[in-house]
C-alpha positions in Angstrom: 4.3 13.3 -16.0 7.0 13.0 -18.6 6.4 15.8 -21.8 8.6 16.6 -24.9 8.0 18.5 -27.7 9.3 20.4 -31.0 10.6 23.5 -31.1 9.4 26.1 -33.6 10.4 29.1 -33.6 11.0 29.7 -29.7 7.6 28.4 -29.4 6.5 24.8 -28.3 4.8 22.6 -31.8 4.4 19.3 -31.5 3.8 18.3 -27.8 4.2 14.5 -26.6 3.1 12.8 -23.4 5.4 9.4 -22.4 2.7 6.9 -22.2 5.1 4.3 -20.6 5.9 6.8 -18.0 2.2 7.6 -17.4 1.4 3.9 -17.4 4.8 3.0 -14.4 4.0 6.0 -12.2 0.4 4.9 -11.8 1.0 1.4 -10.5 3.8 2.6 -8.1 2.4 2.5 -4.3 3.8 5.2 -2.1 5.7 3.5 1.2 5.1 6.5 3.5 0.9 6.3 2.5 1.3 2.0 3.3 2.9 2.5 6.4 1.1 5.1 8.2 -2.2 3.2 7.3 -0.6 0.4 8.8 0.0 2.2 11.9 -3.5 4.2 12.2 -5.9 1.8 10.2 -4.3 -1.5 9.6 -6.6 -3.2 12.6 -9.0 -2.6 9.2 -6.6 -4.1 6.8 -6.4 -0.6 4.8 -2.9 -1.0 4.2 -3.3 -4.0 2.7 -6.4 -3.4 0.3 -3.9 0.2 -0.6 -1.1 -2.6 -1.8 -3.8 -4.8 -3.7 -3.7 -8.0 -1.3 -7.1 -8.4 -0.8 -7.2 -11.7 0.6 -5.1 -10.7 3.5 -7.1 -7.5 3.6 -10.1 -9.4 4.4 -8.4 -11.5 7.2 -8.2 -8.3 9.1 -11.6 -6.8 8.4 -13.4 -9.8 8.7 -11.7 -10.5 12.4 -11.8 -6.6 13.4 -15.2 -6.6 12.9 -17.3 -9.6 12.3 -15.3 -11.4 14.1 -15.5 -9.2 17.2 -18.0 -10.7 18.6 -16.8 -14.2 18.2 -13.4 -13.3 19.9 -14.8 -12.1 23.0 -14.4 -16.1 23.8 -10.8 -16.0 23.5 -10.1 -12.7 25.2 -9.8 -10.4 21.8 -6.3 -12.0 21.7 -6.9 -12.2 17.9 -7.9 -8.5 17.6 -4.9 -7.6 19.6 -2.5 -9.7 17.7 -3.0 -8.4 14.4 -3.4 -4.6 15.7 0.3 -5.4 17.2 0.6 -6.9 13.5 -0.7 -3.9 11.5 2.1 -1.5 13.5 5.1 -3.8 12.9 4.1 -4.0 9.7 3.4 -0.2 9.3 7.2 0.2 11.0 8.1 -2.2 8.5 7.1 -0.1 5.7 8.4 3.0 6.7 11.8 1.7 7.2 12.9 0.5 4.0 14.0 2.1 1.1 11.7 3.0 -1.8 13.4 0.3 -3.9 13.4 -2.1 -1.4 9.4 -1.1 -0.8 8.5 -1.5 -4.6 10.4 -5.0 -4.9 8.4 -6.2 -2.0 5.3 -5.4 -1.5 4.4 -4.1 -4.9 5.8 -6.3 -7.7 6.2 -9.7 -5.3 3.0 -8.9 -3.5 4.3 -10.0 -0.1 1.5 -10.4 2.2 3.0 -10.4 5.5 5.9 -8.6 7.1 
């Protein structure tokens, strides 16, 4: 949180919070949080209801759980595939820069990889 204030007499008067500041750091996603629930929940789709894609948030949960049952018939390959998906993309995460992060998945909203 961003604070100034007056000086008076050695002593703090007027104090004033940065609203702007307040409003940015609240929106900002943390890259280390997004990738490790990639990595340890994403077969859930945590990750991506943490970045605010809900759409692809509910691809995962719906076929991770739901959708279990239904993919016995084809082996759990779907199941598999996006638990292989939810680590790459976890890895993904974790290895760009913070800047990088934000541009992405945060202001673009890019839903996969």
């Amino acid at each position: 949180m961003k604070v100034e204030f007056d000086l008076d007499n050695d002593r703090a008067g007027n104090v004033y919070f940065d609203v702007a500041y307040l409003k940015e750091s609240t929106k900002q996603k943390n890259r280390v949080v997004a990738g490790l629930l990639a990595i340890f929940l994403g077969f859930w789709g945590v990750h991506k209801f943490y970045l605010g894609m809900f759409g692809a948030g509910l691809v995962f949960l719906l076929i991770n759980t739901i959708g279990f049952a239904v993919t016995k018939a084809f082996g759990r390959i779907p199941n598999y595939a996006l638990i292989v998906i939810a680590i790459l993309e976890g890895i993904v995460y974790l290895s760009r820069s913070e800047d990088e992060f934000y541009s992405l998945y945060v202001e673009q909203k890019k839903t996969w990889f």
